[in-house]
VOGU-3710 file (C-alpha; in Angstrom, 3 decimals, decimal comma):
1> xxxxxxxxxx> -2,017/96,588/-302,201  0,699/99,686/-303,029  -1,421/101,875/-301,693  -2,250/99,776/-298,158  1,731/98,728/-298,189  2,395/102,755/-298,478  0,697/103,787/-295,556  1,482/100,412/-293,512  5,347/101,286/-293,213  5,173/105,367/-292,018
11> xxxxxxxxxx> 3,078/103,918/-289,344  5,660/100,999/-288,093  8,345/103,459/-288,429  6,811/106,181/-286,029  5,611/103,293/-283,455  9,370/102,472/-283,560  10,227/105,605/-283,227  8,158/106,039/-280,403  9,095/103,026/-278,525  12,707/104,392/-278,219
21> xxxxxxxxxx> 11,652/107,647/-277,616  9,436/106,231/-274,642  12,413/103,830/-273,703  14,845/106,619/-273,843  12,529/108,940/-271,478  12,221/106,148/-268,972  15,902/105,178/-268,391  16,681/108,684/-268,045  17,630/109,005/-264,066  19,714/112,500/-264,526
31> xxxxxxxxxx> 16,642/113,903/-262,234  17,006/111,723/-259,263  19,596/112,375/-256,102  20,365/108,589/-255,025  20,871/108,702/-251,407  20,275/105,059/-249,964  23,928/104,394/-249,560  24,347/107,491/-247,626  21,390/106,687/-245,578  23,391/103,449/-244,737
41> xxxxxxxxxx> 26,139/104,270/-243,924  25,256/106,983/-241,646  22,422/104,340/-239,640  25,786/101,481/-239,714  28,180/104,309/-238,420  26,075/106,047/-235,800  25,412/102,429/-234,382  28,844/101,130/-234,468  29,575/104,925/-232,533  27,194/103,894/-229,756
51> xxxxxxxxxx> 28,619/101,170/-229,186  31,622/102,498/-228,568  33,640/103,810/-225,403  36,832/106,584/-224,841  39,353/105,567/-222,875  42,510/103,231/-222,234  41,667/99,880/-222,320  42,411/97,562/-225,284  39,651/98,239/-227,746  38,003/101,558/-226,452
61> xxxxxxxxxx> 39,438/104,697/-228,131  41,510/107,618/-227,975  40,168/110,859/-226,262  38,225/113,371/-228,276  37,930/110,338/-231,639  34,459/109,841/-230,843  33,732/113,917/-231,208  35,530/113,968/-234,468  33,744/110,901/-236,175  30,685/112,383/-234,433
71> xxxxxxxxxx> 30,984/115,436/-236,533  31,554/113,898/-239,659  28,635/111,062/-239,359  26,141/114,872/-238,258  27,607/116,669/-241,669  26,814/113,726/-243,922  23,355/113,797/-241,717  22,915/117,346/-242,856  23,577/116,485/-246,515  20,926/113,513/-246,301
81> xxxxxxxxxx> 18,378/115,675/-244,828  18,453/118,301/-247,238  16,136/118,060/-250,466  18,384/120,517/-252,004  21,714/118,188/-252,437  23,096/117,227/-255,389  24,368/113,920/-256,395  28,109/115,124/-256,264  27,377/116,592/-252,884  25,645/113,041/-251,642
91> xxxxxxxxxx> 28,691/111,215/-253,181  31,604/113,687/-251,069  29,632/113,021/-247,844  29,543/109,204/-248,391  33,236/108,675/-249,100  33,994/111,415/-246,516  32,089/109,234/-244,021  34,231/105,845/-245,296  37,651/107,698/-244,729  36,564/109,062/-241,084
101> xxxxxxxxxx> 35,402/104,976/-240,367  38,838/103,756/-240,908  40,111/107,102/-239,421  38,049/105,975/-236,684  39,144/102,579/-236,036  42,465/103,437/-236,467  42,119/105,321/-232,903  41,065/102,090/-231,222  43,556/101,045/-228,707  45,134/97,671/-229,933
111> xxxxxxxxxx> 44,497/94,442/-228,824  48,345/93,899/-228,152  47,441/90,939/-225,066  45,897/88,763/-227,578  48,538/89,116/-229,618  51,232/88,594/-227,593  49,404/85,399/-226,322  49,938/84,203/-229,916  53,823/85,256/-229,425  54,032/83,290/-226,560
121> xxxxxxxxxx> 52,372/80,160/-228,102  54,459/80,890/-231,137  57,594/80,068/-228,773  56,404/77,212/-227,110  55,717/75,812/-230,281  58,970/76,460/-231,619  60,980/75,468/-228,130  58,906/71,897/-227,446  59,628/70,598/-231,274  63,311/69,480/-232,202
131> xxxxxxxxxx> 64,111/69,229/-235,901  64,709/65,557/-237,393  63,476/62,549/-238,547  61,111/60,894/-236,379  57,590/61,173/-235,429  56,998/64,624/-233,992  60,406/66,066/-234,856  59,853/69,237/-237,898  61,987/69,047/-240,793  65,296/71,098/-240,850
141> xxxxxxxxxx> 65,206/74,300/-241,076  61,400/75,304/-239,866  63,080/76,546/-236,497  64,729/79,489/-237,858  62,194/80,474/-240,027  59,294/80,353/-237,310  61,692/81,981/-235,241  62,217/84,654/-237,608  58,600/85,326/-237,714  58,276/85,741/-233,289
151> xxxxxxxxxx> 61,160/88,326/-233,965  59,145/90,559/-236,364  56,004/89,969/-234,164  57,679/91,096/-231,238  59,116/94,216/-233,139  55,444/94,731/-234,030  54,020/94,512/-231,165  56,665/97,431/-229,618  56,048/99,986/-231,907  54,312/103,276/-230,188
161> xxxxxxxxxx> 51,769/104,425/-232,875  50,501/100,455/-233,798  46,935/100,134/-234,572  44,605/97,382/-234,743  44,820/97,414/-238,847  48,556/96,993/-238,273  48,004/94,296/-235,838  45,463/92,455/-237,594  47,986/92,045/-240,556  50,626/90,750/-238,117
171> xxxxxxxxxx> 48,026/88,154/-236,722  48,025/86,611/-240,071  50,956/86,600/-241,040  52,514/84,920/-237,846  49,261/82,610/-237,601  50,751/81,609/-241,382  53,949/81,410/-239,961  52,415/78,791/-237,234  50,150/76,884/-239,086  52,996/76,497/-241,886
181> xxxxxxxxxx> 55,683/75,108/-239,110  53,244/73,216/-237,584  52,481/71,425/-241,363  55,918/70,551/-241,667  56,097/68,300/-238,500  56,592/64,526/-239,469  53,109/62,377/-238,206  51,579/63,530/-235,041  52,930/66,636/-232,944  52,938/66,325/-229,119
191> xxxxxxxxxx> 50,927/69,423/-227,573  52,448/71,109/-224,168  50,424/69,832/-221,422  51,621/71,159/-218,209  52,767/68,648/-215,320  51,057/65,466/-217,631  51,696/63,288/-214,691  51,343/65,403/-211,877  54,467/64,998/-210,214  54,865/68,440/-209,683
201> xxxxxxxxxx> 54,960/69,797/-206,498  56,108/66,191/-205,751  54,109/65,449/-203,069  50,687/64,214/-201,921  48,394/67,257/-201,417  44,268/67,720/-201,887  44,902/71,775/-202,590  44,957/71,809/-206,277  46,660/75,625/-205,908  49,542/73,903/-205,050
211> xxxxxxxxxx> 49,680/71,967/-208,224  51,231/73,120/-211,420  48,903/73,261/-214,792  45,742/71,864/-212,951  42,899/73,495/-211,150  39,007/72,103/-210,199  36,137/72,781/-211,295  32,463/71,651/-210,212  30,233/72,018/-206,991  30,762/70,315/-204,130
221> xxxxxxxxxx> 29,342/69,089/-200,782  30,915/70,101/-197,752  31,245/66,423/-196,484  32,370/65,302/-199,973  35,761/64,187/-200,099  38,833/65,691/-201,984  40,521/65,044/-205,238  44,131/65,074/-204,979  47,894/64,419/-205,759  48,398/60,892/-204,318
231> xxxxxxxxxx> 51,946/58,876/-204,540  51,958/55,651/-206,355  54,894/52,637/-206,826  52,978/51,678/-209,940  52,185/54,900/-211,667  52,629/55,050/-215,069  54,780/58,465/-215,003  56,672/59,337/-212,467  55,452/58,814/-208,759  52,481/60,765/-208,630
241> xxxxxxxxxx> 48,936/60,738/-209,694  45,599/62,521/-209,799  42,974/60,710/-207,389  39,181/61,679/-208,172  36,200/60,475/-207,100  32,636/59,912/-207,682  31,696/62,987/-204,972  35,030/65,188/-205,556  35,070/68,293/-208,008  36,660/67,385/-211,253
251> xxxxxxxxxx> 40,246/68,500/-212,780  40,709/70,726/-215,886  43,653/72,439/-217,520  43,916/75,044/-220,251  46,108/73,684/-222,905  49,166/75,862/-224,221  47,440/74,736/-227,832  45,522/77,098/-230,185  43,169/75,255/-231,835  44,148/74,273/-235,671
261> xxxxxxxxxx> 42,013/73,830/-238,796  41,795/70,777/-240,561  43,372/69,482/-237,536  43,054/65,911/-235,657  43,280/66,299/-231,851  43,527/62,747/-229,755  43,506/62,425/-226,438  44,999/60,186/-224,664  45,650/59,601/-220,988  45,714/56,198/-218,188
271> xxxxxxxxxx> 43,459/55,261/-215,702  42,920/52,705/-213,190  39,415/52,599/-210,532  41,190/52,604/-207,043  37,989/51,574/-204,907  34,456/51,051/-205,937  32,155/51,071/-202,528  28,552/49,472/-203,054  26,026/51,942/-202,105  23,060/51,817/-198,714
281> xxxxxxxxxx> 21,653/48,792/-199,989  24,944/46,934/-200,599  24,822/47,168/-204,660  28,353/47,868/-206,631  27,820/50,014/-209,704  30,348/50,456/-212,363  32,794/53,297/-212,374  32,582/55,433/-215,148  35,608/58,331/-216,162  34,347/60,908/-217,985
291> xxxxxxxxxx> 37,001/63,182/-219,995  36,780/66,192/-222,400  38,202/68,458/-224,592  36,554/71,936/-224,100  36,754/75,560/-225,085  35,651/78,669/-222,263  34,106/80,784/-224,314  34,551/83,559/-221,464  36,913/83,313/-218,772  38,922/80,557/-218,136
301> xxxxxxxxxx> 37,294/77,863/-215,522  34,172/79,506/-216,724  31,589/76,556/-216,959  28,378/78,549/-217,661  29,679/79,054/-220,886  31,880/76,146/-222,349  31,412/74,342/-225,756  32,668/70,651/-225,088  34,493/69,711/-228,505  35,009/66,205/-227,691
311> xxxxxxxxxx> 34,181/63,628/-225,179  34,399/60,066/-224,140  32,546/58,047/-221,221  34,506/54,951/-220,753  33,320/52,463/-218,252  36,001/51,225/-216,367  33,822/48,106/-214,516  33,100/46,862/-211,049  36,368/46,395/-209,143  39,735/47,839/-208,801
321> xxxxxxxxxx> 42,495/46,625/-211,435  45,176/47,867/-213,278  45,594/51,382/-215,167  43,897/51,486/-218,882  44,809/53,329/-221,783  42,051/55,179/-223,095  41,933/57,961/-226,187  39,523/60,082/-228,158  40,015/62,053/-231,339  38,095/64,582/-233,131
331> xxxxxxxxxx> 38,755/66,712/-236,421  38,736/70,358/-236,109  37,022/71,971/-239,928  38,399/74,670/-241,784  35,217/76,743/-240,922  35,229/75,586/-237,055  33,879/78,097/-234,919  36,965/76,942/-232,720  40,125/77,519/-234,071  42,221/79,517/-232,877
341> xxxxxxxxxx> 40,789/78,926/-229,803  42,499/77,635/-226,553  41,457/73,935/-226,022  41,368/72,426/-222,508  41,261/68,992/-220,987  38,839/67,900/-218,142  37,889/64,961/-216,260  35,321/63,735/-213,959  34,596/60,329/-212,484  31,019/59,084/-211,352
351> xxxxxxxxxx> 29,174/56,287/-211,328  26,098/57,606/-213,151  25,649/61,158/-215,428  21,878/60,944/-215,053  20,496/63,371/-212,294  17,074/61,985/-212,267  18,705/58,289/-211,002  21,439/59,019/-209,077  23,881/56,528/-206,915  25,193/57,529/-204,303
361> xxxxxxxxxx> 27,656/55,341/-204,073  31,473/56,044/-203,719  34,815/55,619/-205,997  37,901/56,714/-206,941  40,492/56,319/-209,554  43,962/57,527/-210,763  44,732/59,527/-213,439  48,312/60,016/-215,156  50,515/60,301/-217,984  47,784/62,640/-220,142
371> xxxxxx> 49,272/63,341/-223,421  47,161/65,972/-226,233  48,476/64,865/-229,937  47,965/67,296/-232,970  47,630/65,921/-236,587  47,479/67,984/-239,733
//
């Protein structure tokens, strides 16, 4: 048993041995040049560069940066190729290519309209909210100090060498500045809808480019009637109201409201069916108002590309009668693919949303005192 025992533990000892030799010899990687990062970066950068135009529009880029980035994204190309680099050569040309990307996109000329959009809804903010006590009012001392925030946005926006880096900063900081004042308002805040009751330009008109805030949207016949302004003793604001029907284009208006998270938006607006004609066969149909809250994901008035946030479809019955008060809410996420988004309001009025039945039978109804609240 000595003897066996003897020989047993040389043997374990040298199989040990050998294990961390072998393990040693594997995990040894002094002998290979790790270039997949470079390879990455040079593919993400050469794509993001073709992509790209000179010139001087916001967000194409100053004359001759495309050359220079061009040069640095070949060199580190050059490096990649070449079987002969090093690992300390590989590493220079990767963080050589990192400093000539924010080099790069430091030539971009700014997106100072966008931001200056956010000035200006900074300031309506601040001038449509009165400091107090009651329901909509901010607490004392939020002016000043959302005021003080426009000022250094406006100083930001003036400087002669800003970049977008710059300008991205300022973006959050006066969004902060925003969302923060906008926190501090007691309850519900009232959002600046332009000419709520249509009084302005004060008189009856069916050309909607007369009329301050709202414009029309839709496809129309050329026999169809006309929405417009009419005058009214028993309007609920003012004189004035908005007359659509179940053949005229609808109304819509851009909000001055960027869209909050973790926000509650309601809606709320009158409405009263004017006339409700039975159709060829002598049938009356209930009137129904459609109204929205929407975001153009383009342009403006833009309906081929439009994601509706919110909507209602109230019937308002068979014959004429008195206005109604009618509201919708929705709550805007913190991950909502719409904030900071401009919301808009539409409506439409028809006796039937289904295409494949229609009626062709015709209505109209008024439309007035439209109010937007915002709850945080």
């Amino acid at each position: 048993m000595k003897t066996h025992t003897n020989i047993t533990l040389p043997l374990i000892a040298l199989m040990v041995i050998s294990m961390f030799s072998s393990c040693e010899e594997k995990e040894d990687y002094s002998h290979i040049i790790f270039k997949n990062y470079l390879t990455y970066e040079i593919n993400r950068s050469t794509t993001f560069l073709n992509s790209t135009l000179e010139g001087p529009a916001e967000g194409e880029y100053n004359p001759g940066s495309r050359q220079v980035y061009k040069d640095v994204i070949d060199n580190a190309q050059l490096v990649d190729d070449n079987e002969a680099s090093g690992q300390e050569e590989v590493d220079n040309a990767y963080t050589l290519l990192l400093e000539a990307s924010e080099e790069f996109f430091d030539q971009m000329v700014p997106f100072r309209s966008s931001f200056q959009e956010l000035i200006d809804y900074a300031e309506i903010v601040q001038s449509n909210t009165e400091e107090g006590d009651e329901e909509g009012d901010v607490k004392s001392g939020n002016k000043s100090l959302l005021q003080e925030a426009i000022d250094d946005a406006k100083g930001l926006v003036a400087l002669d060498d800003l970049t977008q880096r710059i300008l991205d900063q300022g973006t959050l900081d006066l969004n902060s500045a925003i969302y923060f004042f906008n926190g501090e308002i007691i309850g519900r805040a009232t959002t600046v809808v332009i000419n709520p009751g249509f009084e302005m330009p004060g008189y009856e008109t069916t050309d909607f480019g007369e009329v301050d805030g709202w414009s029309l949207f839709g496809i129309s016949e050329d026999w169809a009637p006309l929405a417009s302004i009419a005058e009214m003793e028993s309007a609920p604001e003012g004189q004035f109201v908005a007359r659509i029907g179940s053949y005229t284009l609808g109304i819509y208006q851009p909000v001055e409201e960027l869209i909050h998270p973790n926000a509650n938006y309601t809606l709320e607006f009158d409405v009263s069916l004017l006339s409700n004609n039975p159709d060829w066969q002598g049938k009356k149909y209930p009137a129904i108002q459609l109204a929205r809250l929407i975001v153009f994901e383009e342009q403006e008035g833009d309906y081929n590309f439009v994601t509706v946030l919110s909507e209602s479809y109230d019937t308002l019955g068979i014959e004429p009668g008195g206005f109604l008060h009618l509201s919708q809410s929705i709550t805007i996420d913190a991950v909502s693919t719409a904030i900071g988004k401009k919301v808009a309001i539409d409506f439409e009025q028809r006796h039937t949303w289904n295409a494949e039945e229609p009626i062709w039978a015709e209505s109209f109804v008024a439309i007035d005192n439209i109010r937007l609240y915002r709850k945080l």
